[in-house]
Every structure is written in structure tokens, then in C-alpha cells.
C-alpha positions as CSV (number, residue, x, y, z in Angstrom):
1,X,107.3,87.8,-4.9
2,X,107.0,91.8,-4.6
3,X,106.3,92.5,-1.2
4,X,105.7,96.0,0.6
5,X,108.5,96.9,2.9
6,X,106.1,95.9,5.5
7,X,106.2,92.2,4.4
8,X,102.4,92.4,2.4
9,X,102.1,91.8,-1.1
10,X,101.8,94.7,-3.3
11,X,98.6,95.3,-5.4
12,X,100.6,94.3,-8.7
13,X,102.0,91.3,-7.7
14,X,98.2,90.0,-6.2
15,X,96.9,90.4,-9.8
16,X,100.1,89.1,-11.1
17,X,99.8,85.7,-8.6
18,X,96.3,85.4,-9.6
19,X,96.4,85.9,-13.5
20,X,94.6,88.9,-14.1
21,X,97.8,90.6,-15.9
22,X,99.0,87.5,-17.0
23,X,96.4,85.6,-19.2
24,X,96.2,89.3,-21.6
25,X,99.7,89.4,-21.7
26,X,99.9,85.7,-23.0
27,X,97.0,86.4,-25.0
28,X,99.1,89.3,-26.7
29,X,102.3,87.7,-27.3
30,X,100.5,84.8,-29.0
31,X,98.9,87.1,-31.5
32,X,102.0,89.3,-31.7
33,X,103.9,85.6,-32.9
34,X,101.3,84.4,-34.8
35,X,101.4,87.5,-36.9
36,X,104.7,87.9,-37.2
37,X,105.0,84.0,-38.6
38,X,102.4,85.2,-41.2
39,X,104.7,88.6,-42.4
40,X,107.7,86.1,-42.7
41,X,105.5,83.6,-44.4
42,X,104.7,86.2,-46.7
43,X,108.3,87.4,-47.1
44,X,109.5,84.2,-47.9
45,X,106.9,83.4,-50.2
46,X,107.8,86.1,-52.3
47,X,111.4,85.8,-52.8
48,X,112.9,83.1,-55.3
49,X,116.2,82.2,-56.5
50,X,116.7,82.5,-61.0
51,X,120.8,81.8,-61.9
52,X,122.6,83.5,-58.5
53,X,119.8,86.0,-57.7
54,X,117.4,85.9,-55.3
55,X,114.5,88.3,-56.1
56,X,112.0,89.9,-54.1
57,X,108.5,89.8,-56.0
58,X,106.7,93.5,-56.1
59,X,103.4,93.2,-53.9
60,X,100.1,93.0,-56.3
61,X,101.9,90.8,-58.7
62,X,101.1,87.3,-59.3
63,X,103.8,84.0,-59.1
64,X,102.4,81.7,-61.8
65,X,103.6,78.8,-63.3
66,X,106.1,79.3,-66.5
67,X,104.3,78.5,-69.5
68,X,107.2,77.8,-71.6
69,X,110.0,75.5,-70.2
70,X,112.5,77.8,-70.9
71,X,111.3,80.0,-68.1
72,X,113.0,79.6,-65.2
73,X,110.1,81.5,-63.1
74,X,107.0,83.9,-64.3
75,X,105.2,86.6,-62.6
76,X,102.1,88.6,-63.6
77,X,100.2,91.7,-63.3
78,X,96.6,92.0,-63.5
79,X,94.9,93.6,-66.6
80,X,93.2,96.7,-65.8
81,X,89.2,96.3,-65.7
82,X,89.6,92.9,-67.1
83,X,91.9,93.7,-69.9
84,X,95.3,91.8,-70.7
85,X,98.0,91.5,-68.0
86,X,101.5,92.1,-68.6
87,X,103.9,89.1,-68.2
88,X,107.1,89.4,-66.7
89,X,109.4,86.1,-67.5
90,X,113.1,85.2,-66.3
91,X,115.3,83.1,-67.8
92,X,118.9,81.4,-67.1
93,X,121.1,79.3,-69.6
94,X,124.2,79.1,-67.2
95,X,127.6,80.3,-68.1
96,X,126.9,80.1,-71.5
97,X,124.6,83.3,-71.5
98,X,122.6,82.5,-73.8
99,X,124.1,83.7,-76.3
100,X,125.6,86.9,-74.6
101,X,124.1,90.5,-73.8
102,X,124.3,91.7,-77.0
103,X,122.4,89.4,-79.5
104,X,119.8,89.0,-76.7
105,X,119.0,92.6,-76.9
106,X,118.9,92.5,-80.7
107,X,116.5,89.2,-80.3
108,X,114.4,91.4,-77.9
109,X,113.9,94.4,-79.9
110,X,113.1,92.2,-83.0
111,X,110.1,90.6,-81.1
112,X,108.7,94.0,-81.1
113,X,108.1,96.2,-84.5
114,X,105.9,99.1,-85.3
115,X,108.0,101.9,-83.3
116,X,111.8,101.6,-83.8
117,X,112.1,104.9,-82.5
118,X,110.8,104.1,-78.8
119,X,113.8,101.4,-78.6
120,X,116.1,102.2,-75.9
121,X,119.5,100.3,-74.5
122,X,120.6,101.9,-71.2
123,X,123.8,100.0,-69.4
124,X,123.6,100.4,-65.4
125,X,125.0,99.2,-62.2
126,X,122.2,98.7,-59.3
127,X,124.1,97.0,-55.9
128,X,127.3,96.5,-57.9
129,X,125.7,94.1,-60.6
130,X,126.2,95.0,-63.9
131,X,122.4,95.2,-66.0
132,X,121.4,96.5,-69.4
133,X,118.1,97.6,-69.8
134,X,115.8,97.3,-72.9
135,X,112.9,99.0,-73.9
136,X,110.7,99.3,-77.0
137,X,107.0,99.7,-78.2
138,X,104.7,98.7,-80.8
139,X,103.2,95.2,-81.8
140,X,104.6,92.0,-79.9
141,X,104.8,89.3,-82.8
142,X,103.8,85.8,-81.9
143,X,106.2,83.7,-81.0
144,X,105.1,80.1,-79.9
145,X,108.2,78.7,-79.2
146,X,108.5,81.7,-76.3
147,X,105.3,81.2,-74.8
148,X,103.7,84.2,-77.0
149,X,100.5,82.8,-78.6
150,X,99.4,86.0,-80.6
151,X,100.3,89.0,-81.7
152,X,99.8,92.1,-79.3
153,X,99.0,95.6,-80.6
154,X,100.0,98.6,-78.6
155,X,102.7,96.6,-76.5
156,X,105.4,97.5,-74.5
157,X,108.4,95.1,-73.7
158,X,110.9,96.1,-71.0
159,X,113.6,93.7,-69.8
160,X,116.7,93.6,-68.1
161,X,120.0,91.7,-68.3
162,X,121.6,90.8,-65.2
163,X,125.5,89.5,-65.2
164,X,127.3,87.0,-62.9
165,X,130.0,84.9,-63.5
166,X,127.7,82.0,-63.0
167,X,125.7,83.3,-66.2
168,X,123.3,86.3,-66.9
169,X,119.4,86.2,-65.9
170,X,117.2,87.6,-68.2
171,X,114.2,89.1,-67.3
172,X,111.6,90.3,-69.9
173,X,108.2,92.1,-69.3
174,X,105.7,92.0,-71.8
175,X,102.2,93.4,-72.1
176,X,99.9,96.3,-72.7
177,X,101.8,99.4,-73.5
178,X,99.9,101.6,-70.8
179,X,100.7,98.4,-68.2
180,X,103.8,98.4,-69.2
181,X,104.4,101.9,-69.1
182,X,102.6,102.2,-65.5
183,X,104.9,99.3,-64.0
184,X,108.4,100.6,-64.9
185,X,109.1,101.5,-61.0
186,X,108.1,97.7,-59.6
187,X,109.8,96.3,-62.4
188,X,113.3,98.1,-61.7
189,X,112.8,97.8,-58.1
190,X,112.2,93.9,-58.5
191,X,115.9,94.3,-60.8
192,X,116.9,96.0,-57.9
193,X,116.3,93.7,-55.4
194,X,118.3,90.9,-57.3
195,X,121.0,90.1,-53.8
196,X,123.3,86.6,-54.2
197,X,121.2,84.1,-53.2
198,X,122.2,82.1,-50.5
């Protein structure tokens, strides 16, 4: 109890004893928890593991269900003004690699034609993990047994190759050239985030 040094209680520790500091206090650190439970929530929800990653998903972007079974996870962006999203896809065969780096990135570049000139293969090293990045541009041919339905005019593909001993993770974003084009940054900052899972 805080006493003056002539044995009364101090103002502050009346309204202490009585509540009147108390009960906003209380009322404070609950909503200071309860908020910070929702941001971690949040956090948590979007992160997810693909092969030995775990990857941080860019805010705006949309966790949907893969719609091919070879997809180990998907994630989409919004069309703009209602048009067609971009789809950004991962997948993981295990040690095998699918096939390796190199024939994926020819498979890649042959599910886009129109402008073989915009094709681009750039090796880099983000965190210590080795990735090779793909570009191109031009028409997206159909391909049902991928989860593409239709053909796609004006599209942009970008993906990325991640390596691990465990087995590369693919990731592949398709869509709307201008979507695309306008999502390069999230997209190599979602690589970016790729961290060993734990």
C-alpha cells in the first residue's frame, strides 16, 4: 500500500484500492491481447509449407484451393475491374525434381508462344537458396491436364525454381500480361520469403 510519510494513503493508491485506474487498465490490456491474437492469426494464416519452404503469402492475394492435383498449394490475385486474375501455382515432386531445372524451364516457355523474344532465364541466390527465374509473354495455350482450361491472349507467365536437397518447388504465375507485369515485386518477395520450414 503507498502511504505518505505521514502514514495516509496517497491519492494514487486510493484510486488504485478502489478501481478507478484499474478497470481501464484491464480494459486495455484485454484489447491490446485480443488484437494481437488476431495479427498472429493473420500471420499464421498466411504462411504455408510446399517441399521444405515455408512461404509468406503477399497481402491482397487470395489462398484458394489447387485446382489440379498436381498443385501442392494455389494463390490468386484479383482481376482488375472484373477482369481475369492471375494464378500463381506451386508445385513439389520430391527428390526427383520433376524432371530437373532445366527441361522445366523449357516446358514453361513452351506453354507460352507469340513472343519468343520477351523469354527470359535469370539464375539467382535470394537467402542462400539457389532459384532460376522464368519469364515470357504472349498467348498461354490450354492445357487441361495443368489446370489451364483455355487459351489466354496477351499473357504473361513468371515462375521461379527453388532448389533443396529435398527436391525443387516450383512456382508458376500465370495471367493477364498487365497483372502479370504489375505483380513482379509481390511475386519475388513471396520467392523471397521461402525460409526452411520448421
Amino acid at each position: 500500500m503507498l502511504r505518505h510519510r505521514y502514514g495516509r494513503e496517497s491519492g494514487l493508491a486510493v484510486a488504485s484500492r478502489c478501481g478507478y485506474l484499474t478497470r481501464p487498465m484491464k480494459t486495455l490490456a484485454t484489447l491490446f491481447l485480443a488484437l494481437f491474437a488476431v495479427a498472429a492469426f493473420a500471420e499464421d494464416a498466411a504462411k504455408f509449407n510446399v517441399g521444405a519452404f515455408a512461404f509468406t503469402r503477399p497481402a491482397g492475394w487470395k489462398s484458394i484451393e489447387p485446382t489440379s492435383p498436381m498443385r501442392k498449394a494455389q494463390l490468386q490475385i484479383p482481376g482488375k475491374d472484373g477482369g481475369k486474375p492471375a494464378d500463381i501455382t506451386f508445385f513439389f515432386f520430391g527428390e526427383s525434381n520433376g524432371g530437373g531445372v532445366e527441361p522445366n524451364v523449357q516446358r514453361w516457355l513452351g506453354q507460352i508462344s507469340g513472343k519468343a523474344e520477351a523469354n527470359k532465364i535469370d539464375a539467382q541466390d535470394f537467402n542462400g537458396v539457389k532459384v532460376t527465374l522464368v519469364s515470357a509473354e504472349g498467348t498461354l495455350k490450354a492445357a487441361p491436364m495443368a489446370g489451364i482450361t483455355e487459351e489466354l491472349p496477351d499473357a504473361a507467365l513468371l515462375g521461379a525454381i527453388l532448389e533443396h536437397t529435398e527436391g525443387a518447388v516450383f512456382v508458376k504465375m500465370t495471367g493477364p500480361a498487365a497483372l502479370v507485369k504489375a505483380s513482379r515485386d509481390q511475386f519475388i518477395a513471396l520467392v523471397k520469403s521461402a525460409t526452411e520450414k520448421k
